[in-house]
N, C-alpha and C positions, 0 to 999 in steps of 0.2 A: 587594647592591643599593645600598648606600651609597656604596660605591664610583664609583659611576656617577652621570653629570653629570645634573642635573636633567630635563630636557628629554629626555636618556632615559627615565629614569623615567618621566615620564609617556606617552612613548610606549607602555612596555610596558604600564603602566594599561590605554591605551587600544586593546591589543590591534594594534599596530601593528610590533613587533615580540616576537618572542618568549622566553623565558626562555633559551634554549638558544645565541643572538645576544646577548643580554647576557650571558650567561657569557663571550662571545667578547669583546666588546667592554670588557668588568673590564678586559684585561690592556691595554688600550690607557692612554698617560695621559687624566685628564680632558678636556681641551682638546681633544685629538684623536678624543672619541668619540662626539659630535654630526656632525660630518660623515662619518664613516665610517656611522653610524646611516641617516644621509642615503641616500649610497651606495646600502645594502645595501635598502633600501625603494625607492628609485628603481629597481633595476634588478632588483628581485626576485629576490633572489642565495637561494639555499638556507643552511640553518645551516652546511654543509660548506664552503663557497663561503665563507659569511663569518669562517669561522675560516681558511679558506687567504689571505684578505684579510688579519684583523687578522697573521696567521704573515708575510706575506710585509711589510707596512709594518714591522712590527715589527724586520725584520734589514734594513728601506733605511733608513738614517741621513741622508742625501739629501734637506731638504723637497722638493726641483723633483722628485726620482723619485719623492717618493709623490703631490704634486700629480698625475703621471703619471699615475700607476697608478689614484688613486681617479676620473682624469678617466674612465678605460675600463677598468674592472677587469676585466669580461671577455675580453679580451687579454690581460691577464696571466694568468690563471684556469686558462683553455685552455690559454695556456702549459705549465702546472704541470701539469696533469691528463694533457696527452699525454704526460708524462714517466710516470706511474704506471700499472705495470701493471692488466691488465684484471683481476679478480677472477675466480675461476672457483669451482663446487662439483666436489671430484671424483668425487662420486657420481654427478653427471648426463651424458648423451653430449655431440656437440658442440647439438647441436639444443639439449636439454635446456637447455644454459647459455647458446644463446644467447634463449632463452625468457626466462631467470630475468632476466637482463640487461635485456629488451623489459619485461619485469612490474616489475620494480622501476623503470624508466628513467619509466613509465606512472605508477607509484603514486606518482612526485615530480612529476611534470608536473598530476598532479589535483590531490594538496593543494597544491599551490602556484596552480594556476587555482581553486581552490575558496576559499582565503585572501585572494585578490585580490579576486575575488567578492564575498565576504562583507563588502569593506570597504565597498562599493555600498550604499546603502539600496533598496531597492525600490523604482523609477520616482522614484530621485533622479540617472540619471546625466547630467549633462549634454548638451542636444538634440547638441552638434557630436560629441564622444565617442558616443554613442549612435548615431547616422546611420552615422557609420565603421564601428562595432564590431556593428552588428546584423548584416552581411553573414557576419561572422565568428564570431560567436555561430552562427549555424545552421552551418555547414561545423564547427566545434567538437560542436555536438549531435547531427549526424549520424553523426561520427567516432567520438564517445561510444556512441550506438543501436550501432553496426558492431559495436565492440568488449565491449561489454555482451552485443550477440548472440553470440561468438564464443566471449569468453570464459566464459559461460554454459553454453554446449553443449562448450567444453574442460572445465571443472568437473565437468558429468555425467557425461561420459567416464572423468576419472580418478577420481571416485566407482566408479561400476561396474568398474571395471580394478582397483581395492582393490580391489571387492568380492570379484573373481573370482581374485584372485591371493594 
């Protein structure tokens, strides 16, 4: 944590970034790890996302290409990532992994809307933010009910299927 430029630090203090982003960001120099910091908060990049960030500034020697890239890192991001194969489990069919794929793809999409969330205080979010994002909030909580029912009733399912197997 030393290592890291002030103004990080207190972001992570202040829960705005997390321990696992700042491991990412150590290996950047000081200088350059308030705006990458910036960055990866603005655009709500994942810890994965922001170590393929600090991986990829790290080999452009370039400032105009990293100006680039930190202008729209997820352009370069996607880049990288359509280059990496897809993960699979070989124990499961194709269904099976494309399930696991959909569960895990889910379970970063919530904690990461659930971190976003949390930075909100309760009925502190700004009337114009608020007016936009109410519409979006229900079509979110509905999608959420769907899938809580679904996945609820897949749960029970593959309880009883151990159970019976």
């Amino acid at each position: 944590a030393e290592q890291l430029d002030e103004a990080v630090q207190r972001d992570i203090r202040l829960g705005l970034l997390s321990s696992t982003v700042a491991r990412e960001l150590v290996r950047l120099p000081r200088g350059n790890q308030m705006p990458v910091s910036v960055v990866v908060r603005q655009q709500g990049l994942s810890s994965r996302q922001a170590a393929q960030l600090v991986t990829l500034l790290l080999k452009t020697d370039d400032p105009e290409a990293q100006g680039q890239i930190l202008a729209d890192p997820l352009a370069y991001l996607q880049k990288q990532s359509q280059e990496r194969p897809v993960l699979t489990d070989p124990r499961l069919s194709a269904l099976g992994n494309a399930m696991r794929s959909s569960l895990l793809a889910m379970s970063g999409v919530c904690d990461r809307a659930s971190r976003t969330c949390g930075k909100v205080a309760p009925g502190r979010m700004a009337p114009p933010d608020a007016e936009i994002l109410a519409p979006l909030i229900e079509i979110a909580l509905r999608a959420g009910k769907t899938a809580l029912t679904t996945l609820s009733q897949l749960s029970v399912s593959c309880g009883q299927e151990q159970a019976h197997g």
